[in-house]
C-alpha positions in Angstrom: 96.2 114.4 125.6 95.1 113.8 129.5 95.3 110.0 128.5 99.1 110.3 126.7 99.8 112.5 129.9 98.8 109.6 132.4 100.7 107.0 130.3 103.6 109.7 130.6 103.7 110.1 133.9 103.6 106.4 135.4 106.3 105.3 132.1 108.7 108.1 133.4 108.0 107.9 137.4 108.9 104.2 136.9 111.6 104.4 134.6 113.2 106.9 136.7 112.3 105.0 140.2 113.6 101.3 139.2 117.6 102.2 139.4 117.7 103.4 143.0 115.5 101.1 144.2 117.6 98.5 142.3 120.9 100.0 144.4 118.8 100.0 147.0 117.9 96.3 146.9 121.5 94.9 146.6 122.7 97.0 150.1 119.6 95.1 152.0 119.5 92.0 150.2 116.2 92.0 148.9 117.3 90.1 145.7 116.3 86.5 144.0 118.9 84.3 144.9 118.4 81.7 141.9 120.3 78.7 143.5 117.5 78.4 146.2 115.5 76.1 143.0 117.1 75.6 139.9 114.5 74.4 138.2 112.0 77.4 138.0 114.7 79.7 137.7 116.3 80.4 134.6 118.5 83.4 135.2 121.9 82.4 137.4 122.8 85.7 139.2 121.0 87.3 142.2 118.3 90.1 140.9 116.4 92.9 142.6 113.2 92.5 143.5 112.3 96.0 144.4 110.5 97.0 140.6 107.1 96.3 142.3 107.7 98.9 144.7 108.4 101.7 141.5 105.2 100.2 140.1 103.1 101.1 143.0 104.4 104.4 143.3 104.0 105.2 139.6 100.2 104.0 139.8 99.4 106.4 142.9 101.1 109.5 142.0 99.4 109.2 138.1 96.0 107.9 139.7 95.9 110.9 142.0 96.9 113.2 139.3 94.9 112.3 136.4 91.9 109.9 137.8 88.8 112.0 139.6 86.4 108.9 141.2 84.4 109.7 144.4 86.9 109.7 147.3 85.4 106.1 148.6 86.3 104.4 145.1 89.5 105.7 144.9 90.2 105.2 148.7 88.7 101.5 148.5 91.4 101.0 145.0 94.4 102.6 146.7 94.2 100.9 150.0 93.3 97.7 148.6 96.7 98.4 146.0 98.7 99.0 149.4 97.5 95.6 151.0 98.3 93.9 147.8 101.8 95.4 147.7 102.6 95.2 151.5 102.2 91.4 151.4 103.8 90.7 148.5 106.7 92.4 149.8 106.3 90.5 152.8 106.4 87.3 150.3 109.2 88.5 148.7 111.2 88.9 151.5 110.7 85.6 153.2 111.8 84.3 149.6 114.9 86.3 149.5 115.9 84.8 152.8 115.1 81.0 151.8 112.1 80.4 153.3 108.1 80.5 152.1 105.6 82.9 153.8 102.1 80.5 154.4 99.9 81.1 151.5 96.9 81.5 154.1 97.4 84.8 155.3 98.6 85.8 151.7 95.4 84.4 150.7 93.4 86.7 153.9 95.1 90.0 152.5 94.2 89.5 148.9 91.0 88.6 149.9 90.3 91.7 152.1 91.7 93.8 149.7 89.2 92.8 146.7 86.5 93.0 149.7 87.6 96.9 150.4 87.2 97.4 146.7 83.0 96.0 146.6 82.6 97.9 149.5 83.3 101.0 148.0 81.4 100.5 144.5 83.6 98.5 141.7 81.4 95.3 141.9 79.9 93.4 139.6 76.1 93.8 139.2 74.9 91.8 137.0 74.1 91.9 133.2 71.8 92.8 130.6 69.4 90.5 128.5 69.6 91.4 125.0 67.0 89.9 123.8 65.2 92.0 126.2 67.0 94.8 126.8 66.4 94.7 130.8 68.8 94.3 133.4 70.0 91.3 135.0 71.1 92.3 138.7 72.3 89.4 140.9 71.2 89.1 144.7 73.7 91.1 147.1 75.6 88.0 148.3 76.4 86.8 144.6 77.4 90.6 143.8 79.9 89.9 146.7 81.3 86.2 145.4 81.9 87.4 142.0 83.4 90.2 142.5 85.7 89.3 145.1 86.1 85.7 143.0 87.2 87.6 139.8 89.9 90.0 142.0 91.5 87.5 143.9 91.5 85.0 140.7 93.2 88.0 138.8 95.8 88.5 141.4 96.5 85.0 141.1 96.9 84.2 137.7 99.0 86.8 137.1 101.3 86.1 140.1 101.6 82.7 137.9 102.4 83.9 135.1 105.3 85.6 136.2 107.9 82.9 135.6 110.2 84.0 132.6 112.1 87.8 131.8 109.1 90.1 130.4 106.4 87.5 130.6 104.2 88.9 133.0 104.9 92.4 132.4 104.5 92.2 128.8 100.7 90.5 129.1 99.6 93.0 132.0 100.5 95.4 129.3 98.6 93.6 126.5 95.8 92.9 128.6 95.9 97.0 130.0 95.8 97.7 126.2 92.9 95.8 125.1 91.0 97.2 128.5 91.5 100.6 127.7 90.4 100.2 123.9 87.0 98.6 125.9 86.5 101.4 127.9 87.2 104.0 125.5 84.9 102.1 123.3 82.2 102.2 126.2 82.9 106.3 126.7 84.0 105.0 130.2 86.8 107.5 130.7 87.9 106.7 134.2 88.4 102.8 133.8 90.6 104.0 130.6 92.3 106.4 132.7 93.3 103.1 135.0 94.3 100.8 132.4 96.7 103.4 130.2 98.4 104.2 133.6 98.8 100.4 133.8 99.9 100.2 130.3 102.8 103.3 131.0 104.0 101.4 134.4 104.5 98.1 132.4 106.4 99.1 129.5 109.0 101.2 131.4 109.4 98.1 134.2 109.8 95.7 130.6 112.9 98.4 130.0 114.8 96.6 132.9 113.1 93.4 132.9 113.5 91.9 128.9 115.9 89.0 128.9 118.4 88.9 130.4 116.7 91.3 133.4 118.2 93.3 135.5 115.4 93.6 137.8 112.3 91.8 139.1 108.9 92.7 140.5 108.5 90.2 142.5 105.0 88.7 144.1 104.2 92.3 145.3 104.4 94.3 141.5 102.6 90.9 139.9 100.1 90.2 142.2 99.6 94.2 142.2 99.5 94.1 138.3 96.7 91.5 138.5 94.8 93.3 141.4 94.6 96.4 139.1 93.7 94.5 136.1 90.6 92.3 137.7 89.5 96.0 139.3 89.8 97.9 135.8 87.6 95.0 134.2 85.3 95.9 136.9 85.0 99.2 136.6 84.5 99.1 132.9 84.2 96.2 130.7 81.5 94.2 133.0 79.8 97.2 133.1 76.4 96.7 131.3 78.0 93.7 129.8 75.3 91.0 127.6 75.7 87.4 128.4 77.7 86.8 125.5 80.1 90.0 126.2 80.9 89.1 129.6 83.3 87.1 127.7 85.7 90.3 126.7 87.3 91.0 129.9 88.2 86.9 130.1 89.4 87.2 126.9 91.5 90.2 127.7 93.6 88.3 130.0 93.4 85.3 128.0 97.0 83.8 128.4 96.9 83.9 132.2 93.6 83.1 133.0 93.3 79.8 130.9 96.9 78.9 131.4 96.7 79.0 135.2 93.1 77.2 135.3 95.0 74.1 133.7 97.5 74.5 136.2 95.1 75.0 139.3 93.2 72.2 138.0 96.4 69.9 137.1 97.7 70.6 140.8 94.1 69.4 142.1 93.9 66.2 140.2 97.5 65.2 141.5 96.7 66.1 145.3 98.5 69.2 145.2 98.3 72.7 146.7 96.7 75.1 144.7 99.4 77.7 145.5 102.6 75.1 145.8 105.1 76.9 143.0 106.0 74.2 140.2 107.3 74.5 136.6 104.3 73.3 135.2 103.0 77.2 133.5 103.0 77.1 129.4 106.5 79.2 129.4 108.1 76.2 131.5 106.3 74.0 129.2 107.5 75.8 126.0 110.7 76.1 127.5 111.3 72.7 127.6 109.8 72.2 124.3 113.1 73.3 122.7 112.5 76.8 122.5 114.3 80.1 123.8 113.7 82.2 126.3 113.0 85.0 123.7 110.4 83.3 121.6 108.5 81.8 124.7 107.7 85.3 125.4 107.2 86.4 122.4 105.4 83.8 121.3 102.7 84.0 124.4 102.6 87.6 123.5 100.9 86.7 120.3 98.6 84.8 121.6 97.3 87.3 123.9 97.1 90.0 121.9 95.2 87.3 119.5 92.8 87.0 122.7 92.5 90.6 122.6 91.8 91.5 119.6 89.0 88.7 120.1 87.4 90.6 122.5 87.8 93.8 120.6 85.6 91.9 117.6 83.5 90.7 120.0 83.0 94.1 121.7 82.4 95.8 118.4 79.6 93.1 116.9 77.4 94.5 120.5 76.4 91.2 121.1 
């Protein structure tokens, strides 16, 4: 019941947020203009982009409310949330006004943010031998890499993925999904309390955001989507993870992740900045492929729940 509570709470909070803020973002002008590059946009009218506010608000009024970690973990996830959101919205609104924010201090933030998080506790440790049954733990300094590595690369690839009406939103909730199954699996109730409040926040925003949308989140709801995620994984399904099943969390986000590492890497090979925005994602790809909107999404949407439900088999063998 506390779980369907959470789930509640952050659905309803942002359900009930999104159409103010959306007023809201028409009388400033904090909307997507779509003529600025026609070809990464695909809707033609100017949309919000104030739903990642609704989602951050939703997330600290249900964390507060239904999540009890020591007051350093939740003050490193909810600080580090706000840094994540506050630049994003600083992205956003460069974007709204035609110009691009440098991806350096973007970069900086999101960096410091997954920083504030290992310094309060959420890292990851190490794992254990099975073959043994000992534990693995890593030297501080490679505790520190991977864990802020695995944030930040989170953040990213989600940022990424959010290209098309419902894409991103609708694999945060997959991948929030197949996290919270981990956790319960693992009897680690607080990491599940995370991800179901994840899971609430994304289906209401998909309520205004399915084709055609009537609202964005902009960089500031994705990359806080994928800060969220690459903590939750953290907090649970690394924990006392085998070699072999530190595979489930990467399979959890299995769209984004592999999708944006051919990108990353493509953008490498041709010269390219890692961060310069191109059309070069698997929904642009599929897109051009012939098919709609629609079935890009919902056809991604298969194939990370397939992921998923990978790492739920995997998970369940105990390997």
């Amino acid at each position: 019941m506390l779980y369907f509570a959470a789930f509640l709470v952050s659905f309803l909070v942002v359900l009930f947020l999104i159409p103010p803020l959306r007023k809201l973002a028409f009388r400033i002008d904090f909307v997507d203009k779509p003529k600025e590059n026609i070809e990464r946009k695909i809707h033609r009218e100017p949309i919000p982009l104030t739903a990642g506010l609704a989602i951050f608000i939703a997330f600290v009024l249900a964390y507060l409310m239904f999540v009890h970690n020591e007051w350093k973990q939740t003050a490193g996830i909810l600080s580090g949330s706000f840094l994540i959101l506050a630049i994003g919205l600083v992205d956003d609104w460069y974007k709204t006004h035609g110009k691009e924010f440098p991806a350096l201090p973007k970069m900086l933030v999101q960096l410091t943010a997954a920083g504030i998080v290992y310094s309060t506790g959420t890292v990851f440790y190490g794992f254990n031998n099975p073959f043994t049954g000992t534990d693995f733990i890593l030297p501080d300094v490679l505790q520190f890499i991977l864990t802020v590595t695995w944030i930040f690369g989170v953040t990213t690839v989600i940022n990424f993925t959010d290209g098309m009406d419902g894409l991103a939103g609708g694999l945060s909730a997959i991948s929030a999904v197949t996290l919270f199954i981990v956790a319960l699996a693992k009897h680690q109730n607080e990491s599940a309390m995370l991800a179901i409040i994840l899971v609430g926040s994304a289906i209401a925003y998909l309520r205004y955001n399915k084709f055609p949308a009537k609202v964005f989140m902009g960089d500031a709801g994705a990359t806080l989507f994928g800060f969220l995620l690459g903590v939750i994984a953290l907090d649970g399904a690394f924990k006392q993870a085998t070699v072999l099943s530190l595979l489930i969390p990467i399979l959890a986000l299995g769209v984004p992740i592999f999708d944006n590492l051919f990108v990353v890497f493509r953008r490498m090979k041709n010269g390219q900045p890692i961060y310069q925005a191109d059309a070069t994602q698997a929904h642009y790809r599929l897109l051009r492929s012939g098919l709609s909107p629609k079935q890009v999404v919902m056809f991604l949407y298969l194939i990370n729940t397939c992921f998923g439900l990978a790492s739920i088999i995997l998970l369940l063998l105990k390997v």
